[in-house]
C-alpha positions in Angstrom: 0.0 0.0 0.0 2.5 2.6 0.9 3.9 2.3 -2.6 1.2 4.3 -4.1 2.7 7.1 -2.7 5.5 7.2 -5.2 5.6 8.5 -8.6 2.6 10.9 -7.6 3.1 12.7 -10.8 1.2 9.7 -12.7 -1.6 10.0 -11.2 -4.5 12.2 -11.2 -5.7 12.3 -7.7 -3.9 12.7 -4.0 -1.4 10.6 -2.5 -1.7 11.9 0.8 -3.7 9.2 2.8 -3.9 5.6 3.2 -7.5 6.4 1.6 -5.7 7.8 -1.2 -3.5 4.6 -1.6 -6.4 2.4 -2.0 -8.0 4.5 -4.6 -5.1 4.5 -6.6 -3.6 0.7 -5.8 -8.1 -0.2 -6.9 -6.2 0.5 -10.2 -3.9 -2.3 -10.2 -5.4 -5.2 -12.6 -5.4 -8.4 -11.3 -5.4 -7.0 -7.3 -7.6 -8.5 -5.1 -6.1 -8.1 -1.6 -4.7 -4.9 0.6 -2.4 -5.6 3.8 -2.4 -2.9 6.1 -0.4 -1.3 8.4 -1.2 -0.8 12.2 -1.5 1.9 13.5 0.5 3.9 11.2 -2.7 3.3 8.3 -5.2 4.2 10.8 -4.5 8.3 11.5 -6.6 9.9 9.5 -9.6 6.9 9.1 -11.5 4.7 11.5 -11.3 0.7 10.4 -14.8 1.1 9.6 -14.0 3.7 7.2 -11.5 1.2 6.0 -14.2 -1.6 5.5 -16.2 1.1 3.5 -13.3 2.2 1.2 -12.4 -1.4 0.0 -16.2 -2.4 -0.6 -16.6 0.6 -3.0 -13.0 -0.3 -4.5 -13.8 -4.3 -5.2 -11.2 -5.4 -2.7 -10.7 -7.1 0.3 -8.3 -6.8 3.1 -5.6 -9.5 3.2 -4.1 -9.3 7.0 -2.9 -6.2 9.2 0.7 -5.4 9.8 1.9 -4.4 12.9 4.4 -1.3 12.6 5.5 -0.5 16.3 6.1 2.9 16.6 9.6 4.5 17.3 8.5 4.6 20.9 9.5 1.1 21.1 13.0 1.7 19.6 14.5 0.1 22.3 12.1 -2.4 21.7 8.4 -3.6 21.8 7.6 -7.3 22.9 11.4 -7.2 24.1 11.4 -3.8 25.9 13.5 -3.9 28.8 10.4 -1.9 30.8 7.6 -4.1 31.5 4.8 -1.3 31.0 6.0 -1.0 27.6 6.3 -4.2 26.6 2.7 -4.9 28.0 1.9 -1.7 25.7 2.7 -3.4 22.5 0.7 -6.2 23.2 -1.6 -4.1 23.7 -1.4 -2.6 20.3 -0.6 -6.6 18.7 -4.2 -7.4 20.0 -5.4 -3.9 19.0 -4.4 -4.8 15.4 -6.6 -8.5 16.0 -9.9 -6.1 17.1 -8.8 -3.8 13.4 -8.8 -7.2 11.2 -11.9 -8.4 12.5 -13.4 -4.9 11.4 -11.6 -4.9 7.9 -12.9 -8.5 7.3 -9.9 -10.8 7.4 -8.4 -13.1 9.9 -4.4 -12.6 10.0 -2.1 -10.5 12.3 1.4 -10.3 11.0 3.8 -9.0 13.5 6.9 -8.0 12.2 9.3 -6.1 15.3 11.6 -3.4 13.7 13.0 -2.9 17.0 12.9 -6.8 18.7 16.5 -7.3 18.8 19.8 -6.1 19.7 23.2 -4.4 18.3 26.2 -5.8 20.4 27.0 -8.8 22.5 26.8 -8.8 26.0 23.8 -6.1 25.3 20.9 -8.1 26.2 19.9 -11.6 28.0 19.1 -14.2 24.9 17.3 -16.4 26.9 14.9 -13.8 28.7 14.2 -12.0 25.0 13.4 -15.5 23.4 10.8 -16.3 26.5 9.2 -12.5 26.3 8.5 -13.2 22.8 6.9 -16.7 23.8 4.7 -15.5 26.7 3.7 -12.7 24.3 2.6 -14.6 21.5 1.2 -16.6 23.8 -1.2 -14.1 25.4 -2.2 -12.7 21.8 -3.3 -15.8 20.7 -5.3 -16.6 23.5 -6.7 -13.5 23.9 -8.3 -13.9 20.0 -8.0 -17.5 18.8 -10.4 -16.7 15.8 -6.9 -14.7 14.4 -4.0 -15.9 13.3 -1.1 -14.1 14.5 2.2 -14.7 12.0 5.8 -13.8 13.0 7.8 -12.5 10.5 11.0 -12.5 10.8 14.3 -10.1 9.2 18.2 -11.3 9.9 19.1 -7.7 10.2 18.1 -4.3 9.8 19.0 0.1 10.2 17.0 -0.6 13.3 18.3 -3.9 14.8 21.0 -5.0 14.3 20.2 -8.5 15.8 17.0 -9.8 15.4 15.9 -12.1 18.6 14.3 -14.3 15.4 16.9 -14.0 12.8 15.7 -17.2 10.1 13.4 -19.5 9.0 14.9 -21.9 11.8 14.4 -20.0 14.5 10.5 -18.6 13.7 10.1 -22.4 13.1 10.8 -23.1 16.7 9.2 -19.7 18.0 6.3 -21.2 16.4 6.5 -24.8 17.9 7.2 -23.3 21.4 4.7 -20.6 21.4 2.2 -24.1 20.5 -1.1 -22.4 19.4 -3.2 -23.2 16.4 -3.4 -19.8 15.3 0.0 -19.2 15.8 1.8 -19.7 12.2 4.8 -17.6 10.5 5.2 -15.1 6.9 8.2 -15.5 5.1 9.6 -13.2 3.1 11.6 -13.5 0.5 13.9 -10.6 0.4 14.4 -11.4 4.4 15.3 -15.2 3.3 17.8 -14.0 0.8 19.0 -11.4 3.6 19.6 -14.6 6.0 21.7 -16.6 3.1 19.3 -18.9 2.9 17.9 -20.5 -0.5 13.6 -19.5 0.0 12.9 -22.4 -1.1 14.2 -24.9 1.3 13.1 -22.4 3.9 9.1 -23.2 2.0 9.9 -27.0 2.7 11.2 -26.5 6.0 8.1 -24.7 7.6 6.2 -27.7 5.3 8.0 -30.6 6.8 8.2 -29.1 10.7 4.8 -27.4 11.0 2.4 -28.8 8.2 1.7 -26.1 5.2 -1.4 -24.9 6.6 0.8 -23.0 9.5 2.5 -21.0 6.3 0.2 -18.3 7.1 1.8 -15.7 4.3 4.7 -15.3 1.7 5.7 -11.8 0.7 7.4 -11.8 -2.7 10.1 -9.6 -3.9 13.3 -10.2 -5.4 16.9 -8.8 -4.2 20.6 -8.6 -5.6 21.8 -10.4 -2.0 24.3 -7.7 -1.1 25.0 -7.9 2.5 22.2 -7.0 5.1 20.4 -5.1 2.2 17.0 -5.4 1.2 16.3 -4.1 -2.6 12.5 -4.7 -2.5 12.4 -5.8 -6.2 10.3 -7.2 -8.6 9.2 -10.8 -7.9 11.5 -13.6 -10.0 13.3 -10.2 -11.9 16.5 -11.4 -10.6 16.4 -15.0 -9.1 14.1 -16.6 -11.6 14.8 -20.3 -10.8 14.7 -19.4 -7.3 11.0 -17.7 -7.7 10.3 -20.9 -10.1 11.1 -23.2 -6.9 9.2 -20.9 -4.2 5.9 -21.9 -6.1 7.0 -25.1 -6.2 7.3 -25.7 -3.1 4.3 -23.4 -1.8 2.4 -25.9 -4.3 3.7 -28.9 -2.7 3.3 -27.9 0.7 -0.6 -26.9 -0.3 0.1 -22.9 0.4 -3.6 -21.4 1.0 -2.6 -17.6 2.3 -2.6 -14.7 -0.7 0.8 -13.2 -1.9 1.5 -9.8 -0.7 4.3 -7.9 -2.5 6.6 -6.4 -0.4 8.7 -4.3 -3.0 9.8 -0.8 -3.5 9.3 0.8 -7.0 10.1 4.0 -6.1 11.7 5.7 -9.5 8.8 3.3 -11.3 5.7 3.3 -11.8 3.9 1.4 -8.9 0.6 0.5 -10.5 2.7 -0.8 -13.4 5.3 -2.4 -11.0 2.7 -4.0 -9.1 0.9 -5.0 -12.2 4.0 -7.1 -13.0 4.6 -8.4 -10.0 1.0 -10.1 -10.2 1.7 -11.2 -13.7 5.6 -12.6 -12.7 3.5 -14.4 -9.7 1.0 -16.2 -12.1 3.6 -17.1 -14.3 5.7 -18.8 -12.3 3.2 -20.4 -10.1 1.8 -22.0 -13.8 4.8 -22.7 -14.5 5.7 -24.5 -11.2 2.3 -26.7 -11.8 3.4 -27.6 -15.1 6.6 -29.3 -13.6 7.3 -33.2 -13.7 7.1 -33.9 -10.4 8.3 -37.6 -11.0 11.0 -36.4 -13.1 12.3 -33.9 -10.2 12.6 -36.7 -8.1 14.9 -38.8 -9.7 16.7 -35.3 -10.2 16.5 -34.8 -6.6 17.9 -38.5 -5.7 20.9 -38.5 -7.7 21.8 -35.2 -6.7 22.2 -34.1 -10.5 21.7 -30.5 -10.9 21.8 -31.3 -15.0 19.0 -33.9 -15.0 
């Protein structure tokens, strides 16, 4: 959503609002979903509002996105005050009560600020549990919402996440052990963490069942150290994107795509409108695939087939 603010000069209306953004992403053929961010989407409209927007526009709310506020720059479910980490989860279940008003049924929290920059800084086994008993009390509090962690290997903010890979959200998950309690992976965050997406995918499959795959946000990245280029799907890593819908198909993926990119000098309805094409494309492709033949591939270890 917040890419609709760039490029304002193609386009006829404001860009000044998250109302704004819809108007202009209700452009974007193919589009049927819109994540939004809490609370930072929410200043200048109510949720209801919200609701009212996407019904007039023909789409539907995918999940809400928690964005803690700078407040909690020292962190938010791992602030080292207890009223403030009981504040933002506050604001995680606030975000539960927003979905349920928007229509949809995912919270995904992702903590710009969860972490830390330097050893000795913080206590690894008292951050781990905070984020457990935190989880923990979200899902409780609404078990008719899934909440997803989502987790980034570094960042300007954090230098150290407390849930730096696939790996360690699959155990956050398993420990947390709720049934609305799943993960999002993104790609540019997988490629950040040096790991191949795709045998992150079959991971989460193997260890939690494909149904706890709550989200996938796709993008594509040139896998420069701790950065994050936010570009188009498969532009860059096309047999890479080929086998993320492979194995999203194989591990029977139900959530929508969201894509988490950055157009900036392009056009974003036309960026976004090729993102949905690359995503179709690939995830035909991946269907069209000889499953058989891959696995002899796959047995002898022969990259050439």
């Amino acid at each position: 959503l917040n890419s609709m603010k760039d490029r304002p000069e193609l386009w006829s209306g404001s860009v000044k609002t998250a109302h704004d953004w819809v108007l202009r992403q209700s452009t974007v053929k193919g589009l049927g979903c819109v994540d939004f961010n809490y609370p930072q989407h929410f200043v200048d409209w109510t949720p209801e509002e919200a609701a009212e927007a996407l019904k007039v526009a023909g789409l539907k709310a995918g999940s809400v996105c928690l964005r803690y506020p700078s407040k909690f720059a020292r962190g938010a479910m791992n602030h080292p005050d207890e009223a403030m980490r009981e504040e933002a989860i506050q604001l995680t279940k606030e975000a539960a009560d927003v979905a349920k008003v928007l229509g949809c049924d995912e919270v995904v929290v992702w903590s710009a600020y969860d972490g830390y920059d330097y050893p000795f800084q913080v206590d690894y086994d008292a951050k781990w549990t905070e984020l457990v008993d935190a989880f923990r009390e979200c899902c409780d509090a609404h078990p008719d919402i899934k909440f997803s962690v989502e987790y980034k290997p570094t960042d300007e903010n954090t230098r150290f996440f407390t849930v730096p890979s696939t790996g360690a959200a699959i155990l956050l998950v398993k420990e947390v052990d709720r049934p609305n309690m799943g993960l999002t992976l993104d790609v540019g965050h997988m490629l950040m963490a040096g790991e191949n997406p795709g045998q992150s995918i079959a991971m989460v499959g193997q260890l939690l069942g494909g149904d706890r795959l709550f989200g996938i946000q796709l993008n594509d990245g040139y896998t420069r150290l701790a950065a994050e280029d936010g570009m188009m799907f498969g532009s860059i890593h096309p047999s890479m994107a080929l086998e993320i819908m492979y194995q999203l198909r194989r591990i029977g993926f139900g959530g929508h795509f969201y894509f988490d990119t950055f157009p900036q000098r392009t056009d974003p309805v036309g960026e976004a409108e090729r993102n949905i094409r690359n995503a179709k494309r690939f995830w035909r492709a991946a269907g069209r695939l000889d499953d058989n033949g891959l696995r002899e591939v796959m047995k002898g270890h022969d990259a050439l087939g």
